[in-house]
Every structure is written in C-alpha cells, then in structure tokens.
C-alpha positions as CSV (number, residue, x, y, z in Angstrom):
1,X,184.0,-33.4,40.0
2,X,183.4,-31.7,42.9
3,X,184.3,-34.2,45.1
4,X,188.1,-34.6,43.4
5,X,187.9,-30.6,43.9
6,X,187.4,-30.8,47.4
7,X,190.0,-33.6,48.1
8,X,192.6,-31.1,46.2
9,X,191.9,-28.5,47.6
10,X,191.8,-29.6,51.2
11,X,194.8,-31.7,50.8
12,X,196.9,-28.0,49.1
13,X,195.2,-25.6,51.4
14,X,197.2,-23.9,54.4
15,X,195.4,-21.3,56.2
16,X,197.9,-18.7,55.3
17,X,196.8,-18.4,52.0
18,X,193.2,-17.0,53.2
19,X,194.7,-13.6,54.2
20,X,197.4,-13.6,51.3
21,X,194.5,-14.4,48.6
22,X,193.0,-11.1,50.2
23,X,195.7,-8.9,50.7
24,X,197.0,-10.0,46.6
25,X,193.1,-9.2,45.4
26,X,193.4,-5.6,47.4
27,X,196.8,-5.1,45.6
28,X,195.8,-6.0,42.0
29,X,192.9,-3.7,42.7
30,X,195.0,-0.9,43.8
31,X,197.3,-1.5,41.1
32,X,194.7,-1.0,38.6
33,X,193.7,2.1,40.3
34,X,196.9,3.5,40.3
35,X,197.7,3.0,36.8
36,X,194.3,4.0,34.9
37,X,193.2,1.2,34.0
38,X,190.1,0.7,36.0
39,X,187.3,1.0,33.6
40,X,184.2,0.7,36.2
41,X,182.2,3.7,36.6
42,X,181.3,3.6,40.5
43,X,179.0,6.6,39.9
44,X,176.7,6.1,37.6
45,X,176.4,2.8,39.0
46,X,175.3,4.3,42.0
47,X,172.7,7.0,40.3
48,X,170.9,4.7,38.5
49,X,170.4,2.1,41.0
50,X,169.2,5.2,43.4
51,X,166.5,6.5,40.9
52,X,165.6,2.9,40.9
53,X,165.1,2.5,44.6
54,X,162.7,6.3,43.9
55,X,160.7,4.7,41.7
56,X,160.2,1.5,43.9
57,X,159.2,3.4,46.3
58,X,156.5,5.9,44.7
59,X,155.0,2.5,43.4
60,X,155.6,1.4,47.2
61,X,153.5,4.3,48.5
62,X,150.6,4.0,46.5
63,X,150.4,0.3,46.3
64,X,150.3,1.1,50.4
65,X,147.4,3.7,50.2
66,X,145.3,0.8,48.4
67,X,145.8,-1.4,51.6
68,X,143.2,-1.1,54.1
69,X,144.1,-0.3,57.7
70,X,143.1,-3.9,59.2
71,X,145.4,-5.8,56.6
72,X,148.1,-3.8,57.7
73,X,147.6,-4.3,61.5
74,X,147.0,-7.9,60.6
75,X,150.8,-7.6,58.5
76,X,152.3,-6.2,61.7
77,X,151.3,-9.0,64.7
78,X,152.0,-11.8,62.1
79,X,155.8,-10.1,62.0
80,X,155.9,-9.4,66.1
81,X,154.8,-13.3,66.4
82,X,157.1,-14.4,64.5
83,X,160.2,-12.1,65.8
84,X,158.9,-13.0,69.3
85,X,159.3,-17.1,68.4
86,X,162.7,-16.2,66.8
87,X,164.1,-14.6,69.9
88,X,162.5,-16.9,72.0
89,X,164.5,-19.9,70.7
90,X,168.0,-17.8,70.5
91,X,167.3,-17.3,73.9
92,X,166.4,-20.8,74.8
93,X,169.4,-22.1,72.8
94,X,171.4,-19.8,75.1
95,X,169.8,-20.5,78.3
96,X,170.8,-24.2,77.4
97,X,174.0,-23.6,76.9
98,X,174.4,-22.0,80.3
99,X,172.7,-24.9,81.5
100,X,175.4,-27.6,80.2
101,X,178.1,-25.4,81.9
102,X,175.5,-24.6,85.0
103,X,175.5,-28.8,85.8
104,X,171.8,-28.6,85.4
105,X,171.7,-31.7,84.1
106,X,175.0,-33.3,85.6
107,X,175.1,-36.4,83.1
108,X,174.4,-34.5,80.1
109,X,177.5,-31.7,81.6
110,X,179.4,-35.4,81.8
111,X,178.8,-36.4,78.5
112,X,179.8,-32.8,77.7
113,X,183.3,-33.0,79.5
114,X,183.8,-36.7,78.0
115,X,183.4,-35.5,74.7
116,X,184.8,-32.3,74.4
117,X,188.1,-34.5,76.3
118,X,188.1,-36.8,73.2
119,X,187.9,-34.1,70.5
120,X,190.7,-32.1,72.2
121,X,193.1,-35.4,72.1
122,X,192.1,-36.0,68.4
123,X,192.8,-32.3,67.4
124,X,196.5,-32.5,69.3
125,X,197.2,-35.9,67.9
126,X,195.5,-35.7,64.0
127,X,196.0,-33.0,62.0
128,X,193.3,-30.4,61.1
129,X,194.0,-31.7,57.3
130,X,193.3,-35.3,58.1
131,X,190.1,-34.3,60.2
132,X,188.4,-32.1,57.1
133,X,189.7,-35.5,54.7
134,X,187.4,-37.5,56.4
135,X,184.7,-35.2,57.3
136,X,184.8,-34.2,53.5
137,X,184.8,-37.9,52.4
138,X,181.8,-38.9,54.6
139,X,179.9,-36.0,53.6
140,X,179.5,-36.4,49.6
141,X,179.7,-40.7,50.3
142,X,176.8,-40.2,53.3
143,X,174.2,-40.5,50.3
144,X,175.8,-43.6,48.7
145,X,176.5,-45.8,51.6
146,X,173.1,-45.4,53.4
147,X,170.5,-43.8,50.7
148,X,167.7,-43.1,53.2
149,X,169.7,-42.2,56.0
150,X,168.0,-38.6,58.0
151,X,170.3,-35.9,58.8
152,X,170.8,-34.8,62.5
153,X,173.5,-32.4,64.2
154,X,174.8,-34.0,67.1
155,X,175.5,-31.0,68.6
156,X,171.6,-29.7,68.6
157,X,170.6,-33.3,69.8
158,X,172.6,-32.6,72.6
159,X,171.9,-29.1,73.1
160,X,167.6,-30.1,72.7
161,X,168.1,-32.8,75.7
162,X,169.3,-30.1,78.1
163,X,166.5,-28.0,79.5
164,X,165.5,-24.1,79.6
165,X,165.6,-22.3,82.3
166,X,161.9,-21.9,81.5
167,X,161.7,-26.0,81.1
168,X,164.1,-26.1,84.4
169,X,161.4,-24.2,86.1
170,X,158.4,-26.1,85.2
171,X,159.6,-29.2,86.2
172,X,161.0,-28.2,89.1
173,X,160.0,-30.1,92.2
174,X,157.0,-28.6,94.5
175,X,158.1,-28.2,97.9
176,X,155.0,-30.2,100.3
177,X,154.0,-27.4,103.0
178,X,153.1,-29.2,106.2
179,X,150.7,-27.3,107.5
180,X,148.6,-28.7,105.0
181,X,149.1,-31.8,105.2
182,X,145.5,-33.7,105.5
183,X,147.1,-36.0,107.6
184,X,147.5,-33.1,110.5
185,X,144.0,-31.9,109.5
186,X,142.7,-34.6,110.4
187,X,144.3,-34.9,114.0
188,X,143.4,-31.2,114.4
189,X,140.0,-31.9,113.5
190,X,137.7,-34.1,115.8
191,X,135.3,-36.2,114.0
C-alpha cells in the first residue's frame, strides 16, 4: 500500500503545493479564530503541563540528594566523552570535506569532479519527477531483488576514504635531516 502511495504521490506532486498546503493550513486556522469557533483552550493546557514539569522536578531534586557525589562525577565525564567523540567526528566529517575540495587526495577530488559532472547532466536532462520514480522504486524493491544485500551511502564511503587533517598529518612524510645521516657519521668519525 505504501508503495502505490508513494508512486502517486510522487508522480501528482509539484513543489508549489509545499508552501500552499502551509499557507491554506495557516488560513483555516485563522479563519477558525476569527469566527469563534476554536474550541482549544491554550491556557489550561499550558498550566497543567507546568505544574507537571514542578512536580517532576521536586521528585527530580530529591531523587538527586539520594545520589552520591562520585556517581555523579562519574555521570558527568561519561557525558563530556561522549560530546567530545561527537564533535570530534562533525569535525572530521568537515575537515574531509575541505579536503575533497583542498586536492588532498587528487584522485578521490577526480572522482569527485567526475561524479558530481554526471549528476549535473542527469538533473538538466531527466526530470526531478523521474529521478525520485526510480530512486523510490529501488528503495521499497532493494529488499526483494537482493534479500541479504547491506546498506551503504555512497556518499560516506567516499567521504571515509578522504583523510583528516589529523589523518593528513600522521601520515605525512618525515623529512630525512642530513646531518644525521649515519652515512656522514661515519666519514666524520675515524675508526
């Protein structure tokens, strides 16, 4: 069922009717408004849920006074670690996107250019409807075509094969000094 949902809908959808569904809902609402007839009661909705949120926190607070000090510092690094991993991989996922654009990697900025070349020539040439079809299609008949197929995002493959600038730094290549070099120790040095 909700596969012939999606085709109609994607096959009847323009993208004009995203901002007129809006501005039609924000008119029947104001409508209803304006003529009496809205029977929600904003205010007491808003009371109750705020005596709610006082209760939850007086149980809060004393639930809080039970908890020893250490459990609590233990509670606060497990959150900085894992807020520190977090923005550690938004930042690496940034820093390789600079990268692709940098020519760290000049194939992978290659394949970047190839590939963003082709998708631009499909998007003049095939409409956005016919793009969505198939993309739609291919979704809900992945599972029946190949059962035990794994799902991947191209675009993160991609993005995981370009280095860091953290990854770009360790495998940078050491510069040899050569004045120690144990060849020229050697000559300086009489046996």
């Amino acid at each position: 069922m909700s596969y012939l949902l999606f085709l109609f809908v994607v096959w009847n959808f323009e993208l004009y009717m995203v901002p007129l569904a809006l501005l039609l809902l924000l008119a029947w609402n104001y409508f209803l408004i304006v003529s009496g007839k809205d029977n929600r009661q904003h205010d007491t909705v808003v009371e109750d849920m705020l005596e709610d949120e006082e209760e939850e926190d007086d149980r809060d607070d004393k639930d809080s006074e039970k908890k020893g000090f250490i459990n609590r510092l233990y509670a606060i690094q497990e959150v900085c670690v894992t807020v520190q991993n977090i923005l550690d991989e938004i930042a690496s996922f940034g820093e390789r996107i600079k990268n692709t654009f940098n020519w760290t990697v000049p194939f992978l900025s290659w394949l970047a250019i190839v590939a963003l070349s082709v998708f631009t020539v499909i998007l003049y040439f095939i409409p956005l409807r016919y793009i969505v079809l198939v993309w739609g299609i291919n979704k809900f008949t992945k599972k029946i075509r190949n059962p035990y197929a794994i799902d991947n995002n191209e675009l993160l493959d991609f993005l995981s094969r370009v280095p860091s600038d953290v990854q770009v730094m360790q495998y940078h290549e050491l510069k040899q000094d050569s004045t120690h070099s144990p060849s020229k120790r050697k000559k300086n040095n009489p046996p």
